[in-house]
N, C-alpha and C positions, 0 to 999 in steps of 0.2 A: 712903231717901235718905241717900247719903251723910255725915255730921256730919265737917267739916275738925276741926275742936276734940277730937274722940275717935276718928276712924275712921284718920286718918296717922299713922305713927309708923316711925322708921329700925325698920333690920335689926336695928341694934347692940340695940335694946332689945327687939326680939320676942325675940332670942336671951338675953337674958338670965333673959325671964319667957314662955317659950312657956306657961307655964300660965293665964296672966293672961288672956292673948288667945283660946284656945279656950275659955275662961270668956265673954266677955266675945261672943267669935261664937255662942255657945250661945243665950245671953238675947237677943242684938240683931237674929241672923237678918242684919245688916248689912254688906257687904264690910270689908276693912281694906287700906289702900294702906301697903305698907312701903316709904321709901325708901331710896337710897344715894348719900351726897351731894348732900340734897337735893330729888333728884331722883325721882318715883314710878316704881320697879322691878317690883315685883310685887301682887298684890292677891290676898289668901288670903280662902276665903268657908266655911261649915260645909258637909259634904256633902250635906245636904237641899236648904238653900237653892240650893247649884249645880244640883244633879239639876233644880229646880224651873227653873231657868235653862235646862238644856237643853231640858225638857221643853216649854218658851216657844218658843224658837227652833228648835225640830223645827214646832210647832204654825203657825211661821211661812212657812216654808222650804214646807209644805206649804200653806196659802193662796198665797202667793206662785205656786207652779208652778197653784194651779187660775184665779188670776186670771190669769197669760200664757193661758194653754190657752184661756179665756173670750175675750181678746179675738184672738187666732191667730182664731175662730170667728168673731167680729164683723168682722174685718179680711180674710177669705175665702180665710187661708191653712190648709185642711184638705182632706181627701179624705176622699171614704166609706170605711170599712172594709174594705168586700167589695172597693176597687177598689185598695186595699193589699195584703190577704191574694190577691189574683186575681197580683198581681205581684212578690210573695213567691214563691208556688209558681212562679213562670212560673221566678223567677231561678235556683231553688234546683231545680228538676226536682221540683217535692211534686204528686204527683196529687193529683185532688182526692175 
């Protein structure tokens, strides 16, 4: 979870101490919102913890397409296989 109190901080002072802060994402594992003027520009995270972000939202992306597909099935918009692949060949000239 984010902490406003340690995880924001302008540009101006990442640049000053980039050491501080890949310290500081090492131990925490916790994003950091840099902003400028202000305003939240960027948000740097340690490479574990993103890859682990991907790794999430691949995992989701992937539920996601087998929940549509589930209900396409329940909602009776599917075809048999054999009556796909039968009109594949037919389009494409593929004996069988």
């Amino acid at each position: 979870m984010l902490d406003i109190t340690r995880d924001i901080h302008s540009v101006t002072t990442f640049r000053r101490n980039p050491a501080q802060f890949m310290k500081q994402l090492r131990k925490t594992r916790q994003p950091v919102v840099l902003t400028v003027k202000g305003k939240a520009e960027l948000v740097i995270r340690d490479a574990e913890s993103y890859q682990r972000l991907l790794d999430i939202a691949a995992r989701a992306d992937v539920n996601e397409a087998i929940r549509q597909g589930l209900l396409d099935v329940h909602q009776g918009r599917t075809r048999p296989a054999r009556e796909v692949f039968d009109e594949v060949r037919r389009r494409y000239g593929i004996p069988r």
